[in-house]
VEXVEXRO-96142 format. One record per residue (C-alpha): x negated, y, z; residue number from 0. Coordinates in steps of 0.5 Angstrom, whole numbers, plus 500, padded with zeros to 3 digits. Layout:
N
R   X   Y   Z seq
R   X   Y   Z NUM
...
//
This chain:
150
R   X   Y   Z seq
R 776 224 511   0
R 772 222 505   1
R 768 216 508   2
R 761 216 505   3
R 755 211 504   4
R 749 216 504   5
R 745 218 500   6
R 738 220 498   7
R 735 225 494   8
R 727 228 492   9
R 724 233 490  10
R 719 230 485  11
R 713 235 483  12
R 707 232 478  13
R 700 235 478  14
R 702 239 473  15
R 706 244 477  16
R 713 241 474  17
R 719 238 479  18
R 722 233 475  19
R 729 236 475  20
R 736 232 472  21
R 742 235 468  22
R 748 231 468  23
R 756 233 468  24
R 759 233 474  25
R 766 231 473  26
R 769 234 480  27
R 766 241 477  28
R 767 240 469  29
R 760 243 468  30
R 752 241 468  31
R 749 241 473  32
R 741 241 475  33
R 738 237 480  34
R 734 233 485  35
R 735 226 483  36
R 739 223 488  37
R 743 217 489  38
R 747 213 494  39
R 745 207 499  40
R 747 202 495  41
R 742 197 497  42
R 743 193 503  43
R 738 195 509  44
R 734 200 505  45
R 730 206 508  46
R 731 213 505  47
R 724 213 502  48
R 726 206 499  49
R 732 209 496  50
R 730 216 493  51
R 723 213 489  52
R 728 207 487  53
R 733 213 485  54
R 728 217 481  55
R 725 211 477  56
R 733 209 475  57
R 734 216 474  58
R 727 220 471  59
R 723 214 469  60
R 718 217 474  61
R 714 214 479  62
R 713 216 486  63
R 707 215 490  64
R 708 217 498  65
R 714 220 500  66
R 715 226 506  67
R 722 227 509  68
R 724 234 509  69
R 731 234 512  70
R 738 231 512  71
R 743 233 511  72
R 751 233 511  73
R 753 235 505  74
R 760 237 507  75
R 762 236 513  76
R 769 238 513  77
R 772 232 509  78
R 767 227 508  79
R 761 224 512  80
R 757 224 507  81
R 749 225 509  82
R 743 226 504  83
R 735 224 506  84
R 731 229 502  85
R 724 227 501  86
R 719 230 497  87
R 713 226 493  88
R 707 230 490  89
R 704 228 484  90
R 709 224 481  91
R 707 219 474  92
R 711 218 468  93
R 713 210 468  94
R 715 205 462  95
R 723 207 465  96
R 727 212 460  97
R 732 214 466  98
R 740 213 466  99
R 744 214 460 100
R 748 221 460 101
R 742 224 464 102
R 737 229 461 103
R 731 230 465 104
R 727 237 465 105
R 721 239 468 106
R 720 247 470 107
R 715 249 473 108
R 716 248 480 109
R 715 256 482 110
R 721 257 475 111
R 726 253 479 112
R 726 256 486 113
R 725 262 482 114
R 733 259 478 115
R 735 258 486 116
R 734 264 488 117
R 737 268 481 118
R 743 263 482 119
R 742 259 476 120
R 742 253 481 121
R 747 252 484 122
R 747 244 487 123
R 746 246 495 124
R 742 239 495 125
R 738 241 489 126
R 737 248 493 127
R 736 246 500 128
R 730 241 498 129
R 727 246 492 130
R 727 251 498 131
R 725 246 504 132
R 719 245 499 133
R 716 251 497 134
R 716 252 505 135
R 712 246 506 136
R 707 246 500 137
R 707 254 502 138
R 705 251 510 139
R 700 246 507 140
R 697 249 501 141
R 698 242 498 142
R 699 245 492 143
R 694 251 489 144
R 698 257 487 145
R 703 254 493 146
R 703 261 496 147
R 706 264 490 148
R 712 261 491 149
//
């Protein structure tokens, strides 16, 4: 068994109706991968929401506000104890911070990127549960207009 610290990840849309996603190779796949930024607890004593806007300032130079918990997860439980706190943040802002080397930001539209889950073309089962668990949540709480389309 892989033991694991934990991790963190948000979906983060801006009030533009845009998720800021992140591109970065995954070595274990030899590919690009597109995501939700996420990162490990490596801070000690940290909360989930703690560790997921740090992680997005480290990784997108975006700024959250409020964050809501959507789930956790285990990412694999066959071989590693590894468990991921996803959040959501609506109307995140662009800050000073120009996000981590090798990672390059995008921002689809929100409905375009669980459109990119549902055709495949986002394949990272954290990225896929946390788009589709806010959809559902946006879509319940018609916190965003245009929500229902999604």
């Amino acid at each position: 068994m892989v033991h694991h610290p934990g991790a963190c990840a948000v979906v983060a849309t801006t009030p533009q109706g845009q998720v800021v996603l992140v591109r970065q190779t995954r070595e274990a796949i030899r590919s690009q991968l597109l995501e939700i930024p996420a990162g490990v607890f490596d801070v000690v004593g940290e909360d989930g929401a703690t560790c997921a806007a740090r992680e997005l300032v480290e990784e997108t130079g975006y700024r959250s506000g409020e964050l809501q918990p959507l789930a956790t997860i285990y990412t694999s439980p066959g071989f590693t104890d590894e468990r991921i706190e996803l959040f959501l943040a609506h109307e995140v802002e662009r800050g000073d911070g120009a996000g981590e080397v090798g990672v390059v930001v995008e921002t689809p539209r929100f409905e375009d990127a669980v459109r990119a889950v549902r055709e495949g073309h986002i394949v990272d089962a954290k990225t896929i549960v946390g788009l589709l668990l806010a959809a559902e949540q946006m879509r319940r709480s018609g916190a965003r207009e245009g929500a229902a389309g999604v």
